[in-house]
C-alpha positions, 0 to 999 in steps of 0.5 A: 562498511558501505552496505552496513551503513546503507542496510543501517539507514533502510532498517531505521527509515522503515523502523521510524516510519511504522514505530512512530504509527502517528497519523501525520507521519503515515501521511506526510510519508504517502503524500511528499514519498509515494505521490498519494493522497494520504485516505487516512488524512482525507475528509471522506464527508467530501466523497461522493455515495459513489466514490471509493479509493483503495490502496494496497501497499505492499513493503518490504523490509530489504527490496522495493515496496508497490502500492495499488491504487484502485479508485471509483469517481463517478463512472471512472474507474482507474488503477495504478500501480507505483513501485516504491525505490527506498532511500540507500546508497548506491553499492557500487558508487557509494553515492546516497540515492533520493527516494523515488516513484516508478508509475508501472501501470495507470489505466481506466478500467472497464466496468467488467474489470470493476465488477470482477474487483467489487466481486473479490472484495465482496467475496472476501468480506472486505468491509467487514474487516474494521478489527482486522490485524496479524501480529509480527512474525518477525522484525525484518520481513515486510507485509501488507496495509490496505487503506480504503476510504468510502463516504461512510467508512474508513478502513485501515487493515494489516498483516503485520510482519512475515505473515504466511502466504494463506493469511488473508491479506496476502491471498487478497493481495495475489487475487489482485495481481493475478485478476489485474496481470500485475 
């Protein structure tokens, strides 16, 4: 009963947050949940020419979710990654855990390190992809959503639901992982 009820409520979070698709609810979720700034909320009028923010948010239906963020201030360049512990009742305790945030990598990269990113997303024609959405596989798996903000663009991207592993997102997603040793 216990692991009903804790599946019951991990189905109903995710459910609620990607079926509401509202943009108050995409950002409350990513600034009070995930510690982020929310790019979607963000007035990019503010951004720099310079400046660029990346995140690449990987979920899961079952386990946990990670999010990239990839960010351009200036000459600072800086990546982090969070693993993303949902809400649920703990099997063995029956007791109901919080939502929480693991930080596992935070470091500056190297202008190489940049480059060589600018490069896969220049390669990929990452900017060019404004219309860019895969339609669900499936209702229980999980998927990709990247946000990207620039002064002069906002980018919101999707791969749906149990998308293939050569769809283009998630080929994207592992150029990052294997470029940065994720």
């Amino acid at each position: 009963m216990k692991k009903f009820l804790s599946l019951l409520i991990l189905i109903l979070g995710i459910s609620t947050l990607y079926c509401q698709n509202t943009d108050e609810a995409l950002c409350q979720y990513f600034s009070k949940d995930i510690k982020e700034k929310p790019l979607k909320c963000m007035d990019r009028s503010k951004l720099k020419d310079d400046e660029v923010i990346y995140q690449f948010f990987k979920w899961s239906a079952f386990k946990e979710d990670y999010l990239i963020r990839i960010e351009k201030k200036g000459k600072v360049k800086t990546i982090v990654k969070k693993k993303i512990y949902k809400s649920g009742y703990n099997q063995k305790t029956g007791e109901y855990q919080e939502p929480r945030v693991e930080i596992l990598k935070e470091d500056k990269l190297t202008n190489d390190q940049f480059k060589r990113f600018s490069t896969i997303i220049t390669k990929n024609n990452f900017w060019q992809k404004t219309d860019y959405k895969v339609e669900s596989m499936c209702m229980d798996g999980g998927g990709i959503l990247v946000f990207a903000l620039r002064k002069d663009q906002y980018l919101e991207i999707n791969n749906g639901n149990c998308s293939p592993n050569a769809e283009y997102l998630n080929h994207l997603y592992q150029e990052l992982i294997t470029l940065f040793n994720l």
